[in-house]
N, C-alpha and C positions, 0 to 999 in steps of 0.2 A: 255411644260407648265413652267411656269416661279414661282419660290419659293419665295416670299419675306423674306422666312427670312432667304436668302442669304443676303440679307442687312444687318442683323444684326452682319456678317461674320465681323472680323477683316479685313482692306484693305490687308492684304500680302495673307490673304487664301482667295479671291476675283478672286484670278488667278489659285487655283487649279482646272484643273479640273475633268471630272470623269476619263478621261480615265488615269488620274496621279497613279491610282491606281488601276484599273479595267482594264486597257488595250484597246486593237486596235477598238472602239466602230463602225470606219467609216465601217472598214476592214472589221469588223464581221458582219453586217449587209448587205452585198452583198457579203461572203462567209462565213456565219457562220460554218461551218463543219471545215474549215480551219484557222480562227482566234477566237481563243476562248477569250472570257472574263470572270472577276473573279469573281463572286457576293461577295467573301470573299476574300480580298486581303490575303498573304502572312504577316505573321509579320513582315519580313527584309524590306517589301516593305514600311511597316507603318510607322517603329524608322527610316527612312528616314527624316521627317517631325515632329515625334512627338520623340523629344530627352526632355532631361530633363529642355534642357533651354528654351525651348516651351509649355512643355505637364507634368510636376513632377508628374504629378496620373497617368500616361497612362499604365494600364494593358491590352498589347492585349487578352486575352479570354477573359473576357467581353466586353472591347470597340467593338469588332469586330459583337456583337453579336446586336451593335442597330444601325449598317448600314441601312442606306434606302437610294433609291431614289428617288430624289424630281417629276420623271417621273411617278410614280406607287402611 
């Protein structure tokens, strides 16, 4: 299913995608037991992306907590 308000996405994060942060989606899906994914990324994996010249509010324990996907 397709989100439109991916649209509204800056172009540079246009090209994130899930598994940028959640891991092996293809992998996991024809050997889930053996490729896990994250529903909650990792913090180191987020100040990847959200550093201060990006993101200056970005506290992960709350931001982490209104993760969704656009699939569900």
């Amino acid at each position: 299913r397709f989100d439109k308000a991916y649209l509204a996405y800056p172009p540079l994060l246009r090209s994130v995608g899930c598994e940028s942060c959640h891991g092996p989606g293809k992998e996991h899906t024809t050997a889930p037991e053996r490729f896990k994914v994250s529903r909650y990324p990792q913090e180191a994996i987020c100040l990847t992306c959200h550093t201060p010249e990006h993101d200056d509010n970005f506290e992960y324990a709350s931001k982490v907590l209104t993760i969704s996907c656009p699939s569900e």
